[in-house]
C-alpha positions in Angstrom: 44.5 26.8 -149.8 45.1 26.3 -153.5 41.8 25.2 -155.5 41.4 22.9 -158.1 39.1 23.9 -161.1 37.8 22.1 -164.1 37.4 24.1 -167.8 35.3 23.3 -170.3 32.8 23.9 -172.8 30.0 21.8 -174.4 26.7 21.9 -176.3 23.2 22.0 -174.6 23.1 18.1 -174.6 26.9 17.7 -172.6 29.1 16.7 -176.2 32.5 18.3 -175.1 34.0 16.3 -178.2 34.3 14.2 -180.8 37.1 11.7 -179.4 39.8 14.1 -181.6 38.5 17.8 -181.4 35.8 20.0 -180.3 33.0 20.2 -182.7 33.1 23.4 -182.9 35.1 26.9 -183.3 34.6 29.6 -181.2 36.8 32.2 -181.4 35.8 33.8 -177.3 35.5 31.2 -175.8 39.4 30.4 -176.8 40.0 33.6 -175.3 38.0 33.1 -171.9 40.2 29.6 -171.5 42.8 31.7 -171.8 42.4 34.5 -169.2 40.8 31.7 -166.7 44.2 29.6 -167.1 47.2 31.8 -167.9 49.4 31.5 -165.2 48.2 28.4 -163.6 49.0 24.7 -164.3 47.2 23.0 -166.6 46.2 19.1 -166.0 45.4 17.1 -169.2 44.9 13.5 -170.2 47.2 12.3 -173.0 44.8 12.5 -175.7 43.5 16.4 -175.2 48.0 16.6 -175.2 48.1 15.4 -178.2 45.2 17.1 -179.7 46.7 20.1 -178.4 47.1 22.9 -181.7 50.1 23.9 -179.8 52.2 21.7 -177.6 53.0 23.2 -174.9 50.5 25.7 -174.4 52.6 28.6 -173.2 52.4 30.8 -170.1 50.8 27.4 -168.0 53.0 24.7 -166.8 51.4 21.8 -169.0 50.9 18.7 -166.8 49.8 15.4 -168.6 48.7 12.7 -167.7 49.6 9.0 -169.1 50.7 5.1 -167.8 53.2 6.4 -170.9 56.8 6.7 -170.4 57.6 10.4 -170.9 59.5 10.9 -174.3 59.9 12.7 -177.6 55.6 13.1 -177.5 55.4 14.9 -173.8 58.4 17.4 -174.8 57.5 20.7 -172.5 55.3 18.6 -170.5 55.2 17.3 -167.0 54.0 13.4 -167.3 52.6 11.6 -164.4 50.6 8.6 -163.9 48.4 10.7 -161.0 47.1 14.0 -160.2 50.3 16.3 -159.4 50.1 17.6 -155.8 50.2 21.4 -156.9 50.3 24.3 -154.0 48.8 26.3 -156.5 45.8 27.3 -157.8 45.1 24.6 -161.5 43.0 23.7 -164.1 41.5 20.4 -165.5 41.6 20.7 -169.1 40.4 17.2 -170.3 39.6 15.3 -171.7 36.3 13.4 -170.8 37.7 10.4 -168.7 40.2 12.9 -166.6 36.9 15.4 -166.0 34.9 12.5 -164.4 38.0 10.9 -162.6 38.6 14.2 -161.3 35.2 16.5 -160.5 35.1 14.7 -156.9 38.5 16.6 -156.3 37.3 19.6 -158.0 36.3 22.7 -156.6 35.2 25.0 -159.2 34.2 24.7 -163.0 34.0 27.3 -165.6 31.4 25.8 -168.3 31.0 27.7 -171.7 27.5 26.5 -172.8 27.0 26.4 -176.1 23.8 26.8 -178.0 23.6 23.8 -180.4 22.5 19.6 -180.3 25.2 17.5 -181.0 25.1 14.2 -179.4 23.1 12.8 -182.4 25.5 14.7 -185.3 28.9 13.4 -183.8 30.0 10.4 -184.4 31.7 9.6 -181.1 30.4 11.8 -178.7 32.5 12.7 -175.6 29.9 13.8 -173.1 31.2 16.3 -169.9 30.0 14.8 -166.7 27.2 15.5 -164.9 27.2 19.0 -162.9 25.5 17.4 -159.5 24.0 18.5 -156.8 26.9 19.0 -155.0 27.6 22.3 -157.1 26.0 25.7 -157.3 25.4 28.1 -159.8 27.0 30.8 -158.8 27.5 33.0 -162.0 25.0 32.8 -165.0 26.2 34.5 -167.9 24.2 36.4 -170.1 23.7 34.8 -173.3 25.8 36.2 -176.0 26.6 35.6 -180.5 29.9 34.9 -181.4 31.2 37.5 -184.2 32.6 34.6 -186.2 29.7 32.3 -186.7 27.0 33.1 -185.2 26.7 30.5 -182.3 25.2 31.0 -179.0 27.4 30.9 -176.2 27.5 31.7 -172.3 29.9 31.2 -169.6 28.8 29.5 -166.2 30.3 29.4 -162.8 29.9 26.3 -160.2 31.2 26.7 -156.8 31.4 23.1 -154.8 29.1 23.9 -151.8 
């Protein structure tokens, strides 16, 4: 049975965002969304699309979506106004809204926890949902620098129960 995961990483008080970007650059964890999604289908809301550096983000089959009539701004995208019935494994990607339509549905979530406060420093904060009980921890990465700045970063695994 395929599974349905959710990516994502935020700051120790749940900013994923600032409405437009991430608030932050991090080099590995880039890389470990990456090797957790290369391969499989990608689900996005129209906004993370959009904010997308590189449209669309190769190797995945990019689904987005939108109530907006697929055009010229969803080129190499699949647009749909629900979640895409996939026989395959896939990924939530974001942004905010989709991740807390969606975590009933999901089975898995890779979080990259990042060691800084922003919900105070960002002007409109985009919080991830809340992790409930209906999750388990079941990998706890070890806390680890990144080369390029110097943040504090570590990648968690939750397995629905």
């Amino acid at each position: 049975m395929a599974t349905l995961g959710a990516i994502w990483a935020q700051s120790l008080d749940g900013v994923i965002g600032d409405g437009d970007t991430m608030p932050w650059h991090l080099p590995e964890d880039l890389r470990h969304f990456k090797e957790i999604t290369m391969g499989r289908p990608i689900i996005m809301g129209r906004r993370t699309w959009e904010a997308l550096p590189v449209k669309p983000l190769p190797g995945r089959a990019n689904h987005v979506l939108s109530s907006r009539e697929p055009g010229r701004w969803s080129d190499g995208a699949y647009v749909s106004t629900d979640l895409p019935d996939l026989n395959t494994d896939a990924w939530i990607i974001g942004g905010g809204q989709l991740y807390e339509a969606t975590l009933d549905e999901v089975d898995v979530i890779e979080r990259t926890l990042i060691d800084v406060h922003l919900a105070d420093a960002v002007t409109t904060p985009v919080f991830a949902p809340r992790i409930g009980d209906e999750f388990s921890l079941t990998d706890d990465g070890e806390w680890q620098t990144s080369k390029s700045n110097g943040l504090k970063f570590k990648y968690q695994r939750f397995e629905r129960k």
